[in-house]
C-alpha positions in Angstrom: 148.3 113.1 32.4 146.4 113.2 29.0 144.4 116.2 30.9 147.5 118.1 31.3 148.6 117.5 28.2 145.5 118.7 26.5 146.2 121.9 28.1 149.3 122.1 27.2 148.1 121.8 23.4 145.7 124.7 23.7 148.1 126.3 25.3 150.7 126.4 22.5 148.4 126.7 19.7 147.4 129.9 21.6 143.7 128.8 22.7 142.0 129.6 25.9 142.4 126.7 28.8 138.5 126.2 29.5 136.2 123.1 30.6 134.6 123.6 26.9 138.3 123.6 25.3 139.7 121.1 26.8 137.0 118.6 27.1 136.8 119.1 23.1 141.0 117.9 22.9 140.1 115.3 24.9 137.5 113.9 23.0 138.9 114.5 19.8 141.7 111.9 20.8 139.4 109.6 21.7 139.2 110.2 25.9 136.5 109.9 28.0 136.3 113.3 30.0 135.6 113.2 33.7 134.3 116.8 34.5 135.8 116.8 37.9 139.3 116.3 36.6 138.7 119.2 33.9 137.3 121.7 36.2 140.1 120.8 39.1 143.1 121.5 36.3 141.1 124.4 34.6 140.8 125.9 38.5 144.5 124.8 39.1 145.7 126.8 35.8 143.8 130.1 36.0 146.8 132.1 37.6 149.4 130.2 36.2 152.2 131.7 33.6 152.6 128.1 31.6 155.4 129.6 29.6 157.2 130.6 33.0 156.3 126.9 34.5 157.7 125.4 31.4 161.1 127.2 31.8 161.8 126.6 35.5 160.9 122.7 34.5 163.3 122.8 31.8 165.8 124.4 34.1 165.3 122.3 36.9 168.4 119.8 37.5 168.0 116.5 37.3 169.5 113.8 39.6 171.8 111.3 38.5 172.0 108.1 39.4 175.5 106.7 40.9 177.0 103.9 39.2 175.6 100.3 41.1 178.1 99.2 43.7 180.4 96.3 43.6 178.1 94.8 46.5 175.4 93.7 44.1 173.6 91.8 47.2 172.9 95.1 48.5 169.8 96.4 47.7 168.9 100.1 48.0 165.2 101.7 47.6 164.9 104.9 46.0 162.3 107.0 46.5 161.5 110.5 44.8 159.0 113.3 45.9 156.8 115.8 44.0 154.8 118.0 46.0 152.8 120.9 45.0 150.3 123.1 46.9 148.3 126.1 45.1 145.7 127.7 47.2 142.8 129.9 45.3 140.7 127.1 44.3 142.4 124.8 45.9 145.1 122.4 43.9 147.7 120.0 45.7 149.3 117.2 43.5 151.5 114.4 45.6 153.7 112.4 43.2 156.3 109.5 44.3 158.6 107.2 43.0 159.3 104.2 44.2 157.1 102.1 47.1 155.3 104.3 49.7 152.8 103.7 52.2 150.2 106.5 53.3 148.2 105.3 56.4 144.7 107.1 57.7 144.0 107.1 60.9 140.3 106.2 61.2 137.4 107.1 63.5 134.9 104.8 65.0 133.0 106.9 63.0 133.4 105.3 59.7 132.6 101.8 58.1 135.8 100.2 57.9 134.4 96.8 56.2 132.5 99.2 53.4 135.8 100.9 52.2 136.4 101.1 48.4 139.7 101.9 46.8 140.1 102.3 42.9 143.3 103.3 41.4 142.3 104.2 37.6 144.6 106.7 35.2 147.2 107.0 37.6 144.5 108.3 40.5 143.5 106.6 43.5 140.2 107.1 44.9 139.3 106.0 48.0 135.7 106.0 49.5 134.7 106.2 53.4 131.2 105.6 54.4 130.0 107.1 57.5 128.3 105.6 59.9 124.8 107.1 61.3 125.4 108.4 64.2 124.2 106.6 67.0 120.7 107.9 68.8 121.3 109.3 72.0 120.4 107.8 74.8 118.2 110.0 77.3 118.2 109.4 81.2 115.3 110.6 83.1 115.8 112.3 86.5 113.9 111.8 89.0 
């Protein structure tokens, strides 16, 4: 998030949004920069009308929560969704409230004992080995 708001900063004191920008915000207040994360939302923001994106947020309504019921056994789960999908460089954000479960479907292909998950600033990371793929085995005819 502290990526995103760095852009927003340049943004209103009326700076360009580059990797060279924002990595400078960002380490002025004391963040490590990943350069994957500042190229992916300086890609994400090269079409995009902030001032315009700021409005509709503002604009957009938001949900109120009804009052709890007299039933206070009862217990309800609520889940919210976020999803966002922009194509040129390629840009797609999933946020949820609440708990969720995502399950991949893995091939035999894959080392499912050498999977590593981190979840680190709000983004989880998951690595896959592959596995070598297996010689082929040759059959002579006779």
């Amino acid at each position: 998030m502290e990526y995103v708001y760095a852009a927003l900063l340049l943004h209103k004191a009326g700076k360009e949004i580059n990797e060279d920008n924002l990595k400078a915000v960002l380490q002025a207040a004391g963040i490590e920069t990943n350069d994957a994360k500042v190229k992916a939302l300086v890609a994400s923001l090269e079409n995009v009308n902030i001032e315009e994106a700021i409005e509709k947020a503002v604009a957009a309504p938001v949900a109120v929560a009804a009052a709890p019921a007299a039933d206070a056994g009862a217990t309800e789960e609520k889940k919210e969704e976020k999803k966002e999908e922009k194509k040129k460089s390629y840009y797609r954000s999933e946020r949820y409230r609440g708990n969720y479960r995502r399950t991949i479907t893995l091939t035999e292909k894959c080392e499912a004992d050498k999977i590593k998950a981190d979840f680190k600033n709000g983004v989880l990371t998951i690595e896959i080995p592959k596995t070598d793929p297996k010689p082929v085995k040759k059959i002579e005819i006779k």
